[in-house]
Phi, psi and omega in degrees: 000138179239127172266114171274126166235138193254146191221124144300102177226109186048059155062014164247146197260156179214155156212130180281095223239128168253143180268180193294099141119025182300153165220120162231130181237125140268105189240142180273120188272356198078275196233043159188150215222108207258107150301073228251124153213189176248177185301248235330307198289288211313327201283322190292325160286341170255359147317319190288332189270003188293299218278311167292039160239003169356149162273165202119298201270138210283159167292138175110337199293154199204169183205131192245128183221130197217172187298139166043043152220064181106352183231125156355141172293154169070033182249181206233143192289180177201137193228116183246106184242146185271149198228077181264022170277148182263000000 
C-alpha cells in the first residue's frame, strides 16, 4: 500500500507519496547528520524532494517528518523545504 498525503500551499495542492514498506530514520551525530533507509524510504525522500521542486510550488513550501510521522521512532525531526532566495 502507498500513502499519499496532498498539502496546500498559496492554493496549489502537492502530494506526497511514501512508498509500501518505506523505513527512514534520522539521527543528529553533533557534527553530521545521518539519513538512514531502505530503497522503499529512499525513493520516498526523492519523491518527496521531486514533489518540492515542481514548477509551481511557492518558496517557503515545506514538508515536516518526525518520529512516528513518517520517520522511525528515535529519529530526529527533518523539515525539507524549497529555498529559491540566493
Amino acid at each position: 500500500m502507498t500513502t499519499h498525503v496532498s498539502a496546500v500551499a498559496d492554493g496549489t495542492t502537492r502530494v506526497f507519496t511514501w512508498e509500501e514498506g518505506a523505513r527512514i530514520k534520522v539521527r543528529n551525530l553533533g557534527s553530521e547528520i545521518v539519513i538512514e533507509a531502505n530503497a522503499a524510504g529512499l525513493k520516498t525522500l526523492a519523491s518527496h524532494l521531486l514533489t518540492l521542486a515542481q514548477d509551481g510550488t511557492p518558496d517557503g513550501a515545506h514538508l515536516h517528518l518526525e518520529e512516528n510521522n513518517g520517520l522511525e521512532e528515535g529519529s530526529v525531526g527533518l523539515v525539507l523545504e524549497r529555498c529559491d532566495d540566493e
